[in-house]
C-alpha positions as CSV (number, residue, x, y, z in Angstrom):
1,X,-6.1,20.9,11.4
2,X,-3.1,18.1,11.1
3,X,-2.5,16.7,7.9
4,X,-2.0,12.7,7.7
5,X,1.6,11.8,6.6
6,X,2.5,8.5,4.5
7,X,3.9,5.7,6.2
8,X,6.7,4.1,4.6
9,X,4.8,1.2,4.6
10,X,1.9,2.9,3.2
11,X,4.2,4.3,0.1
12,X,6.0,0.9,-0.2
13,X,2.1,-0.6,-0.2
14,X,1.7,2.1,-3.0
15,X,4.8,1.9,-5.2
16,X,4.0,-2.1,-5.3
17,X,0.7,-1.3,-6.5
18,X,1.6,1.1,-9.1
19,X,4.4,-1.7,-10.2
20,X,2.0,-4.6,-10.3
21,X,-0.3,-2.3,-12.4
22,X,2.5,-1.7,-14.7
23,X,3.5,-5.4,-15.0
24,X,0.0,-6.5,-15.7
25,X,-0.8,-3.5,-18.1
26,X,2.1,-2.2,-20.4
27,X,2.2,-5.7,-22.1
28,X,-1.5,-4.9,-23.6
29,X,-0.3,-1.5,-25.0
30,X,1.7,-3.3,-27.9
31,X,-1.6,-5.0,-28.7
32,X,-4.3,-2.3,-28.2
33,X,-1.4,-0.2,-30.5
34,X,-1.5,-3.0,-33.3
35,X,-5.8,-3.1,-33.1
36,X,-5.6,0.6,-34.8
37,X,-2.5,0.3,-36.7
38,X,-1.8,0.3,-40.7
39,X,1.3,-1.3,-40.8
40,X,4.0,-1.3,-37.5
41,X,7.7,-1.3,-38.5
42,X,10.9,-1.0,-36.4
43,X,12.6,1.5,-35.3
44,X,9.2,3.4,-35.2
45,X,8.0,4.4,-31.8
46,X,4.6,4.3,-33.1
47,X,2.5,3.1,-36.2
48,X,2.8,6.4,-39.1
49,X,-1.0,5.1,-40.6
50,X,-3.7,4.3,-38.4
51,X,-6.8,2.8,-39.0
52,X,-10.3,0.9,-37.9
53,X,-9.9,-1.8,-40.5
54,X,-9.4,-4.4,-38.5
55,X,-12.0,-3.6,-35.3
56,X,-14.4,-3.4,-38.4
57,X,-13.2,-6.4,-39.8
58,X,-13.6,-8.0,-36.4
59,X,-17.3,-6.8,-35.6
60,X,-17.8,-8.0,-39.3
61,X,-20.0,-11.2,-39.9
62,X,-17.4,-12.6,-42.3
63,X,-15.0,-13.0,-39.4
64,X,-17.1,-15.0,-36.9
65,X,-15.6,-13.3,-33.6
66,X,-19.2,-12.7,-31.9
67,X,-20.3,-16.3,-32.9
68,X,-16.8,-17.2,-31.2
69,X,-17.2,-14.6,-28.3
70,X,-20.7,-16.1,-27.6
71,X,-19.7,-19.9,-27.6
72,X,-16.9,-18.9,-25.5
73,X,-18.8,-17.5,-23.2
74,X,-21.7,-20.3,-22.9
75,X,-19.1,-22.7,-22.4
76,X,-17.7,-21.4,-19.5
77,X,-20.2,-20.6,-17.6
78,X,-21.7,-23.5,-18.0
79,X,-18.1,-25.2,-17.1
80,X,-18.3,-22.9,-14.4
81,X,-21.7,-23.6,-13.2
82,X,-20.8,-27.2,-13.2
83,X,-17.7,-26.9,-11.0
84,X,-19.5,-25.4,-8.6
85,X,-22.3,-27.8,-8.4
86,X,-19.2,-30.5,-8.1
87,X,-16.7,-28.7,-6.1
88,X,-18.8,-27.7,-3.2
89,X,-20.3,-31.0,-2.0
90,X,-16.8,-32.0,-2.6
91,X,-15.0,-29.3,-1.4
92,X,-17.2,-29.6,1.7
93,X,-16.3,-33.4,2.3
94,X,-12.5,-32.9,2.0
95,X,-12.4,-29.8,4.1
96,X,-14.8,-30.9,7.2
97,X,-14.3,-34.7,7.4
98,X,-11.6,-36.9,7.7
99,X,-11.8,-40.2,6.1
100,X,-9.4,-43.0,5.0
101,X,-7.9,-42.6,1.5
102,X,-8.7,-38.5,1.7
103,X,-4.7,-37.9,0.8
104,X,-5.5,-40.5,-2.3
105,X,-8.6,-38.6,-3.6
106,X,-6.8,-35.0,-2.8
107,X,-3.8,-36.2,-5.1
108,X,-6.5,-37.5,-7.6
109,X,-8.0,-33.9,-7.8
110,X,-4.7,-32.2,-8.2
111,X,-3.7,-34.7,-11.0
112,X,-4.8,-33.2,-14.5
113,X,-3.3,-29.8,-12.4
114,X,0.1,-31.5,-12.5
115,X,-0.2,-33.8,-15.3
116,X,0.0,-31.7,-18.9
117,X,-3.1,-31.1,-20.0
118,X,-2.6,-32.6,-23.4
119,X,-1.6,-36.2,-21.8
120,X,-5.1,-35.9,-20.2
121,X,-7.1,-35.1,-23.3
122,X,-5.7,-37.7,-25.3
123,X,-6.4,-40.2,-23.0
124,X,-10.4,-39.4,-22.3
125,X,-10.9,-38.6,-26.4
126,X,-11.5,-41.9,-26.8
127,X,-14.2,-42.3,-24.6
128,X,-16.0,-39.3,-25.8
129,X,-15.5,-40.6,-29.6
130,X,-17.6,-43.6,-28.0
131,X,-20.2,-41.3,-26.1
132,X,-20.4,-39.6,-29.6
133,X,-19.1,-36.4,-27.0
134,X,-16.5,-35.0,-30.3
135,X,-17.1,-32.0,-31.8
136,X,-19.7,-30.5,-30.0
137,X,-20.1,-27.9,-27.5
138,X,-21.4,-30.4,-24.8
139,X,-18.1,-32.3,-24.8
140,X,-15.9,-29.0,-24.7
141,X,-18.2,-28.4,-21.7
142,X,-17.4,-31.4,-19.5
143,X,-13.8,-31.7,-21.0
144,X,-13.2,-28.1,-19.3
145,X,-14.0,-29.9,-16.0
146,X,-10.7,-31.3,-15.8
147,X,-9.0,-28.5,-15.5
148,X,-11.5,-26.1,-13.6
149,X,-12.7,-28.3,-10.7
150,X,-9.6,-28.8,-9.4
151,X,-9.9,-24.9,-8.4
152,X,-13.1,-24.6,-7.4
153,X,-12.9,-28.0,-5.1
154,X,-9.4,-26.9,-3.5
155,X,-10.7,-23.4,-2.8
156,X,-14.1,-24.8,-1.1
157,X,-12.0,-27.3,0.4
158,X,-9.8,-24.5,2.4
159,X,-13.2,-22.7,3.1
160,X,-14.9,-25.3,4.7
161,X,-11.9,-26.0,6.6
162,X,-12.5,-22.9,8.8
163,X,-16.5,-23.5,8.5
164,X,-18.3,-23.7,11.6
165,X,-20.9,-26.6,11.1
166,X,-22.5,-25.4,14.6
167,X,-24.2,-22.7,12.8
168,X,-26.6,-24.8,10.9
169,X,-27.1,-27.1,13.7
170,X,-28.9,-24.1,15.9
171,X,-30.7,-22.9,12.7
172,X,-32.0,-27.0,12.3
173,X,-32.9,-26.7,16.4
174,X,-35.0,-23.1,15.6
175,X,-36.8,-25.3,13.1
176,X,-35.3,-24.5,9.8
177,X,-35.6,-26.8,7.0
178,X,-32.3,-27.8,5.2
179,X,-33.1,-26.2,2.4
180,X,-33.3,-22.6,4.2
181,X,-30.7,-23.6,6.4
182,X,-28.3,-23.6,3.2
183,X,-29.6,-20.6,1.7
184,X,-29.8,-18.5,5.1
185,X,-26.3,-19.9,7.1
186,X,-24.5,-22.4,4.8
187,X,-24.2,-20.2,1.8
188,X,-23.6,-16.6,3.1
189,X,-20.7,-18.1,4.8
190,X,-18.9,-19.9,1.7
191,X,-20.1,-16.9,-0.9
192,X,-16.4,-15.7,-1.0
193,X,-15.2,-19.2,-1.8
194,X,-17.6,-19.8,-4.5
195,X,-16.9,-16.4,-5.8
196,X,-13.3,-16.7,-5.9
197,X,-13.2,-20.4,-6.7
198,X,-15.8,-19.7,-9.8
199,X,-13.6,-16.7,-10.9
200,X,-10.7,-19.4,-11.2
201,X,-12.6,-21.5,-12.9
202,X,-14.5,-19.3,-15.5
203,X,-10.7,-17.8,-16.2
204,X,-9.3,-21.1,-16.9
205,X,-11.9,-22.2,-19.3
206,X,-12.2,-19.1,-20.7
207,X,-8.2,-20.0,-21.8
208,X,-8.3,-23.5,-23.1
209,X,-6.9,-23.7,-26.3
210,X,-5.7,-27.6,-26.4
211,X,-8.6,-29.1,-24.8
212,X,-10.8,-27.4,-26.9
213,X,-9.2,-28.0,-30.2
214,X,-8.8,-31.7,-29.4
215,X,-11.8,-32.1,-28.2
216,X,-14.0,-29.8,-30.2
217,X,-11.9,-30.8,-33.6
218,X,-12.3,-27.9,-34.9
219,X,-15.9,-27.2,-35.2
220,X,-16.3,-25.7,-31.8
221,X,-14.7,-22.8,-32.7
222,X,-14.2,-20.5,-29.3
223,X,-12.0,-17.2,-29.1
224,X,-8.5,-18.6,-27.9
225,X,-8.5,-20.7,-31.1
226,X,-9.5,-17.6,-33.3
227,X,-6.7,-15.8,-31.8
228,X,-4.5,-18.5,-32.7
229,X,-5.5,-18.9,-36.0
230,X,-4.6,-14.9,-37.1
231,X,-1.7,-15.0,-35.1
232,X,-0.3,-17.2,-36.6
233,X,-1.2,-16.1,-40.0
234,X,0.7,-12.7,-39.5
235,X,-2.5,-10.6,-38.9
236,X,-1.3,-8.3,-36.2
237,X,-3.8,-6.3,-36.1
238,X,-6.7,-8.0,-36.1
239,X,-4.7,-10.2,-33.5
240,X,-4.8,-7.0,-31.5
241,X,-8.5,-6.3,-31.9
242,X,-9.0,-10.0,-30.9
243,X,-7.4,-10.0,-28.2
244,X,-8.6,-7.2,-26.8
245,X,-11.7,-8.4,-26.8
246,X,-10.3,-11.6,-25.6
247,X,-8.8,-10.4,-22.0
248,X,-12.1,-8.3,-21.7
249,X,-14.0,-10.4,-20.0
250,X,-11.6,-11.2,-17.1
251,X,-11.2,-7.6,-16.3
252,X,-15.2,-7.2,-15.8
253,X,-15.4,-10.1,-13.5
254,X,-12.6,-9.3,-11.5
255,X,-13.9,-5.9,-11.1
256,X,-17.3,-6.7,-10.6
257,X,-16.2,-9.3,-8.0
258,X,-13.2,-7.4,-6.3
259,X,-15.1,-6.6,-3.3
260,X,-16.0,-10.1,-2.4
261,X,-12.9,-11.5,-2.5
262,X,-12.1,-10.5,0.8
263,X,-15.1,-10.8,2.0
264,X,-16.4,-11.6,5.6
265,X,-18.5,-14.5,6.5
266,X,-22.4,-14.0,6.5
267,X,-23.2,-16.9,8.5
268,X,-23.7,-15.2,11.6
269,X,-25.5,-12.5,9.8
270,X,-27.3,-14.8,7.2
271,X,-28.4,-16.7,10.7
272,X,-30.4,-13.8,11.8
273,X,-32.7,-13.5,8.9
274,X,-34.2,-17.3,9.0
């Protein structure tokens, strides 16, 4: 019985692995260390006094993290929700057709990308002071647009530029309607797009600070300005309990999700079952 000897591709594969894990992970340490700590001080390796103060002070109702946690969340998925809803349609008709003034409108989606995000919000407050859009959760909502369809549309776009249209016209030909041909051809084959365009986009609502402060002045109060708030004011460790709950979330949806980011297409397979 032969035993199956490492590459030294497969340990280089490996080593960069164990390094990017590293990279990503020993910058949380410091924080997860500070969520339990009773005081921190240099040269100590580690905290003399620990404690649950502050992860009870967090989970308390005087703090408002939950309330903050839950808004968050509500806000982007719905910011999510409506990317996708955009950015597919649109994603579709920049990656499959060609039409004049496409570079135009591709430079037009990439704009509040490039353009700081600040200049942006400044500019559309305005019109959601008229709209009577300030300081509520709606406006937060589509103001987080700006910076998540970009994603989503740019990712769909690059899917669809690889799509096979011919699939749905032999599922119309069997007789399927267009709604079944979507559900049965259309979207099996762009699920890893959506997937990994909506993970881009719940992740970079998730993060908005400015747009959310400008835009929710101050009453829609979501985690990153929370966090802000105690880290400025010296609170180290309930910075540390916040934000542990804060990067949370990312790390469940890219685990749940890992698997379908390199996903095949199901439109072959999707085809099948109509």
């Amino acid at each position: 019985m032969s035993t199956r000897k490492n590459t030294p591709l497969q340990s280089l594969r490996v080593l960069s692995g164990i390094v990017l894990i590293s990279w990503l992970v020993l910058p949380l340490v410091p924080l997860a260390i500070w969520s339990f700590a009773k005081g921190w001080f240099f040269p100590d390796i580690l905290p003399k006094r620990w404690t649950l103060n502050a992860w009870e002070y967090t989970f308390s109702d005087t703090a408002g993290v939950i309330d903050s946690l839950w808004i968050t969340i509500w806000i982007s998925l719905a910011a999510t929700f409506l990317s996708i809803l955009i950015g597919v349609p649109a994603g579709r008709a920049l990656g499959m057709y060609k039409f004049k003034g496409k570079e135009l409108i591709e430079l037009l989606i990439l704009a509040p990308v490039i353009v700081p995000g600040i200049a942006v919000v400044l500019g559309i407050h305005s019109v959601f002071l008229f709209m009577g859009l300030t300081n509520t959760v709606t406006g937060v909502i589509l103001v987080h647009l700006i910076p998540t369809l970009p994603y989503m549309t740019l990712v769909m776009s690059g899917i669809f530029a690889n799509y096979d249209a011919a699939f749905e016209d032999q599922a119309r030909s069997l007789g399927a309607s267009p709604l079944k041909t979507f559900w049965h051809v259309t979207l099996p084959a762009i699920m890893p797009g959506i997937i990994v365009g909506g993970l881009f986009a719940f992740l970079v609502s998730w993060s908005q600070y400015i747009l959310t402060l400008l835009i929710g002045g101050g009453r829609v109060i979501t985690l990153p300005l929370l966090l802000f708030n105690f880290a400025t004011s010296g609170r180290n460790d309930i910075t540390g309990a916040i934000g542990m709950i804060y990067i949370l979330p990312g790390i469940i949806i890219l685990l749940l999700t890992a698997k379908h980011l390199s996903g095949r297409s199901g439109a072959v397979g999707g085809f099948g079952q109509i």
